[in-house]
C-alpha positions in Angstrom: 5.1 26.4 17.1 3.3 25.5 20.5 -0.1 24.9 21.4 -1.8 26.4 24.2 -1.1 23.0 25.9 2.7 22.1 27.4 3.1 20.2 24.6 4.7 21.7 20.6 2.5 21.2 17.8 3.9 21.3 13.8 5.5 19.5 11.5 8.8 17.9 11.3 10.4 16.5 8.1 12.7 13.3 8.8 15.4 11.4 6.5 14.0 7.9 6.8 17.4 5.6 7.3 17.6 1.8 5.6 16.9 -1.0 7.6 14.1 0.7 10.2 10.7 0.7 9.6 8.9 4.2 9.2 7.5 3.5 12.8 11.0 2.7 14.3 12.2 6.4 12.8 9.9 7.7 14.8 11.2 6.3 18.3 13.6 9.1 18.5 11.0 11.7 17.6 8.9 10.5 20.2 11.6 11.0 22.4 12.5 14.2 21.9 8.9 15.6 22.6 8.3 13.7 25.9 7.8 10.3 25.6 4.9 8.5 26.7 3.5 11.5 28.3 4.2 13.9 25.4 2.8 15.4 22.5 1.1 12.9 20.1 3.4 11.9 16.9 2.3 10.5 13.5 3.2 10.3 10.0 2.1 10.5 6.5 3.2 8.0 4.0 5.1 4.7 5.0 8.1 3.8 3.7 9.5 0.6 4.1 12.3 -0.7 6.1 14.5 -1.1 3.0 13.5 2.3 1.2 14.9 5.9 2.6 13.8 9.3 2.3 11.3 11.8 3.4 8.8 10.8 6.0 6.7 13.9 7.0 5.7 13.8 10.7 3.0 15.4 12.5 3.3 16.2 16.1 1.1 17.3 18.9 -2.1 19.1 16.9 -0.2 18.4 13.7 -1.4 14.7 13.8 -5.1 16.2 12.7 -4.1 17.1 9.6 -2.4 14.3 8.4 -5.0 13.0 6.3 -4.5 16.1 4.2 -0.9 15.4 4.1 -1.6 11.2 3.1 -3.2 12.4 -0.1 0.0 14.5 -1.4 1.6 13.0 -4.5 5.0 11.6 -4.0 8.6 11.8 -5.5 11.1 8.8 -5.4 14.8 7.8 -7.4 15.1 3.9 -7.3 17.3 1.6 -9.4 16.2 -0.9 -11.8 17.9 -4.2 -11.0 17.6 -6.3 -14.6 17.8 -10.3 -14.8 16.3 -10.6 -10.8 12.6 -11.8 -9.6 12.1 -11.6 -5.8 8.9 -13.0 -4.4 9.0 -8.9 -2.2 10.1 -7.3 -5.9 13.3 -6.2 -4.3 16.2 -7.2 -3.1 15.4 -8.3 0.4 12.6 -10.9 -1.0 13.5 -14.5 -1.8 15.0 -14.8 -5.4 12.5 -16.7 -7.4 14.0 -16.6 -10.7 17.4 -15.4 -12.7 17.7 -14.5 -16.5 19.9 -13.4 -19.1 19.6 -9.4 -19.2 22.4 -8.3 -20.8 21.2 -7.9 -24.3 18.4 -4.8 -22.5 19.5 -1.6 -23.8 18.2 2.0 -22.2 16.0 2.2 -25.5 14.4 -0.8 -24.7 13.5 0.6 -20.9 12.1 4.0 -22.7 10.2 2.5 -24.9 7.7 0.9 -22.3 7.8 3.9 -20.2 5.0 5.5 -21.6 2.7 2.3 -20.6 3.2 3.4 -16.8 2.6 7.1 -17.5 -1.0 8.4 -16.8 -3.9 6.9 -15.0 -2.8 3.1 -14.7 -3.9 0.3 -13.1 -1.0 -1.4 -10.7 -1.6 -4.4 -8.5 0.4 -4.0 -5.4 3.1 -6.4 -4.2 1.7 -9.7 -1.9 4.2 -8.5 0.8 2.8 -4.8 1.3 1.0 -3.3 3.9 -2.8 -4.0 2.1 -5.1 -5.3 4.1 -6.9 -8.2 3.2 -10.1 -8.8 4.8 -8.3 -7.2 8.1 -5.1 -8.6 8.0 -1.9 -7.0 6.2 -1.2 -8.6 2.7 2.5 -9.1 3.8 1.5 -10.8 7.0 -0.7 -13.6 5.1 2.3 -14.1 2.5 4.8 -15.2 5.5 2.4 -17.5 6.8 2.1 -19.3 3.3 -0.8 -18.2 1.8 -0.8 -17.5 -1.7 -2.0 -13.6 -1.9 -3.8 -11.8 -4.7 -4.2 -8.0 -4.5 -6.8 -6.8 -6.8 -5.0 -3.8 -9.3 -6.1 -0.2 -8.4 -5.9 3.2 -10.5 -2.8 4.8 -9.7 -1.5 8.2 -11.5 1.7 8.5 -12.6 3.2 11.9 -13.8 6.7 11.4 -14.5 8.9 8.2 -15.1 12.3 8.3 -16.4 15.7 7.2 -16.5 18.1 9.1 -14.8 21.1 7.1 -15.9 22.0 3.5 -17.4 24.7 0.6 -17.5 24.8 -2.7 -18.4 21.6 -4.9 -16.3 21.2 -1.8 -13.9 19.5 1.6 -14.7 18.8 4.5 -12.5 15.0 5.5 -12.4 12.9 8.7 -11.3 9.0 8.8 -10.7 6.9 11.3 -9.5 3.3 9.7 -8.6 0.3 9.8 -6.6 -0.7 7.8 -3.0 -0.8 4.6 -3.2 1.9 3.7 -6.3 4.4 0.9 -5.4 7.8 1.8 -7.1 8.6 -2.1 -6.6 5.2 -2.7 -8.5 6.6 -0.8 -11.2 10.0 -2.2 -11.6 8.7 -5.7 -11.3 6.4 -4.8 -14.4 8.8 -3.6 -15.9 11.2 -6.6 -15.7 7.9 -8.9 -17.2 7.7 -6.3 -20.1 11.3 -6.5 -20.7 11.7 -10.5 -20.8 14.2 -10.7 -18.0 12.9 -9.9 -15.2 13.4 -7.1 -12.2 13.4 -5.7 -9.1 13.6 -2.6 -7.2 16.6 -1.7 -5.1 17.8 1.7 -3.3 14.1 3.2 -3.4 14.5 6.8 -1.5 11.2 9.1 -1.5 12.7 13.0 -2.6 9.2 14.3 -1.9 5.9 14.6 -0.7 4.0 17.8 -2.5 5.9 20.6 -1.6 8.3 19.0 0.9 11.6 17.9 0.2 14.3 15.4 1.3 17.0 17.8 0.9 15.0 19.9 4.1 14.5 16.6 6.0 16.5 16.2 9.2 17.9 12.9 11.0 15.4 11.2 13.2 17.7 11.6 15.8 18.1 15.4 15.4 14.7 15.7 16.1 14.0 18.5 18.3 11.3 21.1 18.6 12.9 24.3 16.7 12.8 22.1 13.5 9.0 22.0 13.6 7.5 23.8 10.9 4.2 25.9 11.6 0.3 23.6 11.2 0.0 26.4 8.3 2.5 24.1 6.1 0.7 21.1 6.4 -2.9 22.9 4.3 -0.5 25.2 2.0 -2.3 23.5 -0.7 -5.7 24.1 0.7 -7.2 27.4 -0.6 -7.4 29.5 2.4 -10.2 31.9 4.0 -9.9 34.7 6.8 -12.2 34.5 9.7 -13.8 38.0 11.0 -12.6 38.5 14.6 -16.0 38.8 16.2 -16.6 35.2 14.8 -13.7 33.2 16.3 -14.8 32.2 19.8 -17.8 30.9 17.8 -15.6 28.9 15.3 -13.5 27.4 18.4 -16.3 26.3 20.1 -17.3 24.4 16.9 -20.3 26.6 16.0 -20.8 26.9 12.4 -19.9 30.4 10.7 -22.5 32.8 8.5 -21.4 33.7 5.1 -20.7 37.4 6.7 -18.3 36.0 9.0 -15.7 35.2 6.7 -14.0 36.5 3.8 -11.7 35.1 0.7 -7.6 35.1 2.3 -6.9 38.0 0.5 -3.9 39.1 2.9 -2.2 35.9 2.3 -0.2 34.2 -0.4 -1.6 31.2 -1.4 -1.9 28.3 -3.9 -5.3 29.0 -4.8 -7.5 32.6 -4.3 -11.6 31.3 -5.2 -15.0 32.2 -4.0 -15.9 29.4 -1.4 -17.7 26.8 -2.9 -19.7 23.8 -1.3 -18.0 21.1 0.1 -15.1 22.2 -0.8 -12.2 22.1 2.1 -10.6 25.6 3.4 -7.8 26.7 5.6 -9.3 29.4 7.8 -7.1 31.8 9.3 -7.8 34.3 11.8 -7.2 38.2 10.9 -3.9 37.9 12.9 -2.9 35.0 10.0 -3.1 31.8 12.6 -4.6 28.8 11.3 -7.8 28.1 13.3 -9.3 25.1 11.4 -10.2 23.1 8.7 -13.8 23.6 7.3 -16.3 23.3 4.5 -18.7 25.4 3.4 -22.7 23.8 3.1 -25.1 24.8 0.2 -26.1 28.1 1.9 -22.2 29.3 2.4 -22.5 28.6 6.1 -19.1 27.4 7.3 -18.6 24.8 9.2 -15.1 23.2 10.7 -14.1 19.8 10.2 -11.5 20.3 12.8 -10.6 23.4 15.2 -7.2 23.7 16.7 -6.4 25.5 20.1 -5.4 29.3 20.1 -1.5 29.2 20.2 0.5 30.5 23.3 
């Protein structure tokens, strides 16, 4: 999909390697939509340099909507490393501490799932990317100091074992932003008696996206970009009246009789707008136009407008 500038907008969906940092995936990326002087590239969801997976990327106009894309849950398979502590929670940290593990059976795993399932409280690891007072939590823990992260709600809505042998079990979770998997398997491990960390994290997911759709970073080109419309498929969606959309893309808000429910569409949802809530708008041709609210009177108004595409 392009935008009315030189430059292709969309998203792309990239198979994060091992051993590169989410920003270093995107180096190709970058390089295959011009560089320095080309379209803009960003993405949703950091993984880290030892994890894999799907990394969904915005580029060009894309890059707008990536907020909307940050706050999809997310899917991820790790293994459950028994009898380990790591001062990271996985297997690229510092070994702390080793223990006995092989009396841990797969009952003894399942039984303590349920305590991470639901709305739960999780403290993320010292060397993760919160900031603390402005600097990153993993940045003060290489310097020395002793870091303490303050827990936060977290929503987990599926954790289970996949598969199990002897001090090592294969895990799957499906969760919201913000849950560390190594957070979970180091928790685990304290539960359990022994000890544990995270190793061969890989994120399958993110909402509707999958890995299994995701390309190389260095097949990155612009036929794999997927339309904007993909990025707010989970928004509900409302169609603009023609005579309204030069006033919508000059940022004017939009009278209740200038837009209707997305009938012609397939959606997720099909509601009456209500206040504050946050809509797709499509024109009457079915091109996304922006991201809007509606006030208290039912007046639209956009949150962001994208360019008419060429």
């Amino acid at each position: 999909m392009t935008s009315a500038s030189s430059h292709p907008s969309g998203i792309l969906l990239l198979d994060k390697p091992v051993g590169e940092s989410s920003f270093q995936a995107l180096f190709p990326v970058k390089r295959a939509f011009g560089g320095k002087k080309g379209a803009k590239i960003g993405h949703a969801g950091t993984l880290d340099p030892a994890a894999s997976g799907l990394l969904v990327v915005g580029v060009g106009n894309a890059t707008r909507l990536l907020e909307f894309l940050e706050e999809m849950p997310k899917s991820y398979s790790f293994t459950l490393k028994l009898g380990v502590e790591t001062d990271t929670y996985d297997l690229d940290g510092e070994v702390i501490a080793e223990h006995d593990a092989s009396g841990v059976t797969r009952a003894d795993i399942e039984a303590l799932l349920p305590k991470f399932r639901g709305e739960i409280l999780q403290a993320p690891p010292a060397y993760s990317a919160v900031k603390i007072d402005g600097r990153r939590a993993y940045d003060r823990a290489r310097a020395g100091e002793a870091v303490e992260i303050a827990p936060r709600r977290v929503r987990v809505d599926r954790l289970e074992i996949t598969s199990f042998a002897p001090g090592v079990a294969t895990l799957e979770l499906d969760c919201s932003k913000g849950t560390y998997v190594r957070s979970v398997a180091h928790e685990l491990g304290q539960l359990l008696g022994c000890g544990a960390v995270a190793a061969n994290i890989r994120r399958t997911a993110t909402g509707p996206f999958r890995v299994e759709d995701a390309i190389a970073p260095d097949a990155a080109a612009p036929e794999a970009l997927l339309p904007l419309s993909r990025a707010v498929a989970h928004l509900p969606a409302l169609r603009l009246k023609d005579a309204w959309i030069a006033a919508l893309r000059n940022g004017n808000p939009i009278p209740p009789v200038g837009y209707g429910a997305d009938e012609g569409t397939v959606r997720a949802q099909h509601v009456a707008p209500q206040p504050a809530s946050v809509y797709a708008v499509f024109t009457p041709a079915g091109e996304l136009i922006a991201v809007a609210e509606v006030d208290p009177l039912g007046s639209l108004k956009p949150r962001k407008v994208f360019p008419e595409a060429s």
